[in-house]
N, C-alpha and C positions, 0 to 999 in steps of 0.2 A: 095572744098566747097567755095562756094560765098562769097566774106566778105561782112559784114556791113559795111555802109559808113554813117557818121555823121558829118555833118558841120552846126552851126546853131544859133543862137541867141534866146532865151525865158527868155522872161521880168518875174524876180520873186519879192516878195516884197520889198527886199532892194537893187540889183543886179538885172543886165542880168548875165545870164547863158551864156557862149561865150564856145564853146566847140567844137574840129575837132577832130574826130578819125576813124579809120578803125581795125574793129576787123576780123581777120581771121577766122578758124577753132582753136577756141584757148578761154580757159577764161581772160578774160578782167576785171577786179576789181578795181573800184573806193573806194580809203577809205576817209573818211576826217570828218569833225564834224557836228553836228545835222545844219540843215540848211544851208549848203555849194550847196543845187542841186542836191544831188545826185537819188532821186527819183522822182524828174522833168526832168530828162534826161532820167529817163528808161520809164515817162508816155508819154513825146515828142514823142519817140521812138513806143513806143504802138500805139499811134493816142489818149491817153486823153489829151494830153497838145498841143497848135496848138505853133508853133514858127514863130516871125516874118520875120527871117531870115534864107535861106538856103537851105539843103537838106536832105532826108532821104532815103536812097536806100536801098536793099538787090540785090547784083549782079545787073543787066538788071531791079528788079524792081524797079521803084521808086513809093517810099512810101507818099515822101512830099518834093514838090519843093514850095520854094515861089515866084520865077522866072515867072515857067509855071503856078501857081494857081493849082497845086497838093495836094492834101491832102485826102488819103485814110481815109477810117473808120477805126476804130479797128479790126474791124471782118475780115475789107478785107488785114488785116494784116497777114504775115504768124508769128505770135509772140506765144509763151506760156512766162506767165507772171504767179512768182511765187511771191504774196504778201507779204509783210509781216503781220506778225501773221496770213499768209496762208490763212483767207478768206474763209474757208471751209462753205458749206451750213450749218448749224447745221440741218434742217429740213429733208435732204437727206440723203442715207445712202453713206457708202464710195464707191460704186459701182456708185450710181447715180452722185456723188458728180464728179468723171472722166470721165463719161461720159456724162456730162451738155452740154457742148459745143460740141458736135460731137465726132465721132471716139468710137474705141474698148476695151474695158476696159479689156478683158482676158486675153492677154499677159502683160499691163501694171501691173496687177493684182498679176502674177506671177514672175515677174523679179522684182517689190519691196517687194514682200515676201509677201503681205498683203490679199492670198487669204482668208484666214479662217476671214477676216474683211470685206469683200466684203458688208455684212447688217448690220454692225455697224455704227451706228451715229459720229460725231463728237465729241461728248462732251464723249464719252467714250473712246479716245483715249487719249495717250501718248504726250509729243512734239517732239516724233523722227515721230511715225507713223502718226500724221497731216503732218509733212513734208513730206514725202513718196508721202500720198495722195497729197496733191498740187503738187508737182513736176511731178508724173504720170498725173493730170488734166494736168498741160500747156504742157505735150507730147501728150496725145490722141488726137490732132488734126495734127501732126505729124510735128511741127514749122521749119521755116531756121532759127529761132530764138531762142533764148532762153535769161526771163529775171530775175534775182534773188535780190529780195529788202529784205537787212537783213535775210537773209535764218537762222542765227544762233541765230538771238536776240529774237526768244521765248525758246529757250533751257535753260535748267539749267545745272546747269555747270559736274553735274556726267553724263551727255546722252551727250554730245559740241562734245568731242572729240570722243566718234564712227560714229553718225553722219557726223561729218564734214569729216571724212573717209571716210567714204562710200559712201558723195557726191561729193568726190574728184574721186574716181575712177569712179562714174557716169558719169562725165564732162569728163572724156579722153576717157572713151568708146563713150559717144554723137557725140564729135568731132564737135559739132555745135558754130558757133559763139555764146559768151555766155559774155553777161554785168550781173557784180556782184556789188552790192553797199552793202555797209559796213563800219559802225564807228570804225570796229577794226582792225587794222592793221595785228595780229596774223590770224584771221581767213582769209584776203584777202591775204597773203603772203602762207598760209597751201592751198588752193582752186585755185588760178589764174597762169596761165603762165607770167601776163604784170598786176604791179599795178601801179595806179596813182593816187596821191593826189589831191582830190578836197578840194579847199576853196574859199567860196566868190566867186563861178561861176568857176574859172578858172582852168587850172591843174597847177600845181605847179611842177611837176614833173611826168614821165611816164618811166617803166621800168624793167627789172626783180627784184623778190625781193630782190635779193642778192647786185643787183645794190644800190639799196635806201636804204639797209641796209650800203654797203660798204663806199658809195656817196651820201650823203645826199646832194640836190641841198641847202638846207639852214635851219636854227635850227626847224622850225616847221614841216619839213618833218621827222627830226629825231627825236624832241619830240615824233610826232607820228607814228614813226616806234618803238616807247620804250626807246629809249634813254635817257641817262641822258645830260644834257647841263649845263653847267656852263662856265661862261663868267669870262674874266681875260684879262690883257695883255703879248704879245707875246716878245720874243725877241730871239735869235739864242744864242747858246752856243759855246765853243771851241772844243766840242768834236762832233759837227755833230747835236745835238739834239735842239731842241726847249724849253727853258722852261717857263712856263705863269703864274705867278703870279697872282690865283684866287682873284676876289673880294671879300674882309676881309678874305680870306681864308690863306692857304699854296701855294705851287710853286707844279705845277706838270709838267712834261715833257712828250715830246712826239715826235715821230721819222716823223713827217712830219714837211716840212715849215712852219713859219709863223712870222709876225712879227707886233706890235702894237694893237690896239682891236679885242679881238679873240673868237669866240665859243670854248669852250671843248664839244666834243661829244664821250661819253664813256658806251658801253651799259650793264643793270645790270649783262647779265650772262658772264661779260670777270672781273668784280669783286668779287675778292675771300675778305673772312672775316676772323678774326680772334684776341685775346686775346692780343699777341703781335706783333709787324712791321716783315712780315714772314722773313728768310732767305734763297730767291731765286732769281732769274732774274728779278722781278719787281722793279721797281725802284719808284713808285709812295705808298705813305704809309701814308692816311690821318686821324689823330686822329677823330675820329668820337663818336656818345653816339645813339643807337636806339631809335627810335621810334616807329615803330608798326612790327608786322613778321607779314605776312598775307600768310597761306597754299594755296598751288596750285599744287594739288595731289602731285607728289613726288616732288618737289621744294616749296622752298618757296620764297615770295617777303619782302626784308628786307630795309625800309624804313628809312635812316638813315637823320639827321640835313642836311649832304649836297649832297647826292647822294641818288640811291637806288640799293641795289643788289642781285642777285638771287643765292641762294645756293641751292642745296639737301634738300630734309628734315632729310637726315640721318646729314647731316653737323650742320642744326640747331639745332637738338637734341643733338649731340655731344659738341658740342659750349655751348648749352645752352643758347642762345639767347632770349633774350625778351625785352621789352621797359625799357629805363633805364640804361642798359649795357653800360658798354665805350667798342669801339672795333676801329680795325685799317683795315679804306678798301684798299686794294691792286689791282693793275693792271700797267702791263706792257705800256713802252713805244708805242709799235707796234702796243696797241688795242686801242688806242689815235687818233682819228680825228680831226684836225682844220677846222674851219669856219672862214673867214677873218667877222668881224660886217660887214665890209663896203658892 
């Protein structure tokens, strides 16, 4: 498969958008926050947004030079471009709706399950099967491309996760070069081979997930990878260990380097909870009081004064958790990241 090639500069309201990349036969996922570019890079890329600097290639094609004075249309793009909130005709049915822009809609028909929808409207659909349908539309013209803006931000949260399933094994049967943009870190790490964080035009980091989970290039990348961060000062111990005396906090330690102003980066599911300081290999045990428990099917998110942690829900029903509680959060030295401030 041909990669995509992106080198380019486009002026947006507060920022240029400055952005190089090459996506293989592979998903590519951008996550980063509400006006960082991230859907100014996938319309560059379509032909709605013109950039003053650059290139835009697929393999041998070029899409958009500002060198040669290139700059294709959209149409003469080979792109399927999946909007957000999907864009479906409401006026059409979901037969017409895939086959608007060209190509065959009876196998796309059948390989997303939606024959027996073929003369349903939009507005009598689901938010998994509007997604089906848009995704089948940007295929029936048969793209080198493929482009996904928020694919998961009209779901609610009980349809999230079969969807994002079954758009996950979509994207490795495609095998097509595929840009994802996404505010959530969760759904670009479940979906992409390579994420990378945008902010304020630029990347901040590009990687596997496991990488910017593991190596955070610096605290806003792990903010939002999930992380919790807490800043303290660093200093080395006798016995090999690091320990940082949190701001107005306690002392936590942690098996990597570090010394003088420091990030903690410690993410909520390596913290376990509990009534009293446990009796195991963790070494970290911070008197804590809840704040909110928030369910997330069978875990939940447990919001405490200085961290926040993710247990079971069978854990929080056992615990008995709820705002108010005093509990003691736990985590081992080894699940401990430093960030030098400087």
């Amino acid at each position: 498969m041909v990669p995509l090639h992106v080198d380019l500069s486009l002026p947006l309201r507060s920022f240029d958008l400055e952005l190089e990349l090459d996506v293989g036969a592979e998903t590519v996922a951008l996550v980063g926050p509400s006006g960082a570019g991230k859907t100014s890079l996938l319309r560059a890329v379509a032909g709605l947004a013109r950039p003053t600097r650059g290139a835009i290639a697929c393999g041998e094609d070029v899409w958009f030079d500002a060198v040669q004075r290139i700059s294709r249309r959209p149409e003469q793009r080979s792109v399927g471009y999946v909007f957000q909130e999907y864009a479906l005709f409401p006026h059409l049915t979901v037969e017409q709706n895939i086959t608007f822009g060209g190509g065959s809609s009876d196998l796309l028909l059948r390989r997303f399950r939606i024959e027996h929808l073929a003369d349903v409207r939009p507005g009598e659909l689901s938010g998994g099967e509007r997604q089906r349908v848009a995704v089948a539309r940007a295929l029936a013209r048969s793209p080198r491309v493929l482009l996904l803006d928020e694919p998961m931000a009209a779901l609610d949260p009980h349809t999230r996760g079969t969807v994002r399933a079954e758009l996950h094994d979509l994207l490795r049967e495609l095998g097509l070069p595929t840009l994802l943009v996404t505010h959530d870190f969760e759904d670009a790490a479940a979906l992409a081979d390579r994420v990378g964080v945008l902010v304020e035009g630029r990347l901040r980091q590009l990687g596997r997930p496991a990488e910017l989970l593991g190596a955070p290039a610096d605290p806003f990348v792990a903010r939002l990878a999930g992380a919790n961060v807490l800043s303290g000062v660093a200093a080395p111990t006798p016995n090999g260990l690091t320990a940082v005396l949190l701001d107005g906090g306690p002392t936590v330690y942690a098996a990597d380097a570090g010394s003088g102003r420091t990030e903690v980066i410690v993410y909520p599911w390596d913290v376990s909870l509990a009534h009293e300081p446990s009796d195991d290999s963790a070494l970290n045990h911070i008197p804590d009081e809840i704040v909110s428990v928030t369910p997330l099917g069978n875990r939940a998110r447990v919001r405490l004064r200085t961290l926040t942690a993710e247990v079971t829900t069978a854990s929080a029903e056992r615990l008995r958790l709820a705002p108010g509680v005093p509990v003691f959060a736990s985590f081992k030295a080894t699940q401990v990241r430093l960030l030098s401030s400087g």
